[in-house]
C-alpha positions as CSV (number, residue, x, y, z in Angstrom):
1,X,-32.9,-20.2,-14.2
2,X,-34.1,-16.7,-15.6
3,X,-36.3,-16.6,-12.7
4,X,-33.6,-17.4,-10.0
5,X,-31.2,-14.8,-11.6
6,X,-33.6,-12.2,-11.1
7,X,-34.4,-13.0,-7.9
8,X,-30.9,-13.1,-6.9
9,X,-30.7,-9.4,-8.7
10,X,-33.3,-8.0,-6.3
11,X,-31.8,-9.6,-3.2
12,X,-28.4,-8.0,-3.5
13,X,-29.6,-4.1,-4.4
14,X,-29.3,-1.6,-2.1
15,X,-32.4,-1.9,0.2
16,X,-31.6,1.5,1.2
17,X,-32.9,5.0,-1.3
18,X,-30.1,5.4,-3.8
19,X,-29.3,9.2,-3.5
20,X,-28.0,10.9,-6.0
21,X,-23.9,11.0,-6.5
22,X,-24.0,7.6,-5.3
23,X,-22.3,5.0,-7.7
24,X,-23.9,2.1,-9.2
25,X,-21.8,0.2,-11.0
26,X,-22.5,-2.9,-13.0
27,X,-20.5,-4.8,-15.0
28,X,-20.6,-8.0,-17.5
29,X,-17.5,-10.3,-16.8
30,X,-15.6,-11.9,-19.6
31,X,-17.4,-15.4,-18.5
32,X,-20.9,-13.8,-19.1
33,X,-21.4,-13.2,-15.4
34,X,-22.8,-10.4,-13.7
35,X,-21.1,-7.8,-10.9
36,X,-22.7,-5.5,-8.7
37,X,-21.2,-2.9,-6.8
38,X,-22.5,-0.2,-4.4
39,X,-20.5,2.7,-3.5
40,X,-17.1,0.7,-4.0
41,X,-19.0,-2.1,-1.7
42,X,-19.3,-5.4,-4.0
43,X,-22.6,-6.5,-4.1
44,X,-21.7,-9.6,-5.7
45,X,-21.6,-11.4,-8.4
46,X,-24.5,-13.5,-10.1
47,X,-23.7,-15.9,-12.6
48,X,-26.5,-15.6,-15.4
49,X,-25.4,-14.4,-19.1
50,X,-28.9,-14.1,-19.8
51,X,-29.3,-11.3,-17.1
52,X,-26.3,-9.8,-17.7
53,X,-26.9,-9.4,-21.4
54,X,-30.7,-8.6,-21.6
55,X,-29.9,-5.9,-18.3
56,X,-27.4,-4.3,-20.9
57,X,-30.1,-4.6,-23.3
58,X,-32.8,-2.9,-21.5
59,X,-30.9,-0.2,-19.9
60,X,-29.5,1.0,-23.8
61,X,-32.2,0.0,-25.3
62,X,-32.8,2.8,-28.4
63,X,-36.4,3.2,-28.4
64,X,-36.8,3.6,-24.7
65,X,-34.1,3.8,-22.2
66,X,-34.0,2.9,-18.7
67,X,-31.7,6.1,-18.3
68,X,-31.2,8.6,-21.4
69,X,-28.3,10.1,-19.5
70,X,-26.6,6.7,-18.9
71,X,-27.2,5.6,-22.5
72,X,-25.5,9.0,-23.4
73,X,-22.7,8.6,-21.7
74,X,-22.3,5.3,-22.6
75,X,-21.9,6.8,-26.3
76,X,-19.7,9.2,-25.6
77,X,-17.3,6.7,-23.6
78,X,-17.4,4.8,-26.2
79,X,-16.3,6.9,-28.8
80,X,-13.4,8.3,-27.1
81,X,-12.6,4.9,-26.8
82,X,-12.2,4.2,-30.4
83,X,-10.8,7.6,-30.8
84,X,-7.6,6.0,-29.0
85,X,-7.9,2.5,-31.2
């Protein structure tokens, strides 16, 4: 199953070279499932919690990020977010 999500993760990328400015967007549904978009284009949708989670997990991970800059932001938006609670 963990085998096949990945799979299906690969397959719906962007085969093309992400340039920078472009949007990536990926998102963990409220059923566990995982969405893909593309420059506004959905990508679809895979349906593993176990991807979606251990993606999450990887890409904010605290002793080495996939992306520093994402994880940062991801702090910030976050805290302006309880800011508002």
């Amino acid at each position: 199953e963990i085998i096949v999500a990945i799979q299906d993760f690969k397959s719906r990328f962007p085969h093309s070279v992400v340039k920078p400015g472009s949007a990536l967007l990926f998102t963990k549904l409220s059923n566990g499932s995982f969405n893909m978009e593309f420059d506004g284009e959905n990508l679809g949708v895979i349906e593993s919690n176990w991807l979606a989670t251990n993606f999450f997990m990887a890409y904010l991970s605290s002793k080495k990020p996939i992306s520093q800059p994402a994880k940062e932001s991801f702090a910030s938006g976050f805290e302006a977010l309880l800011k508002k609670l």
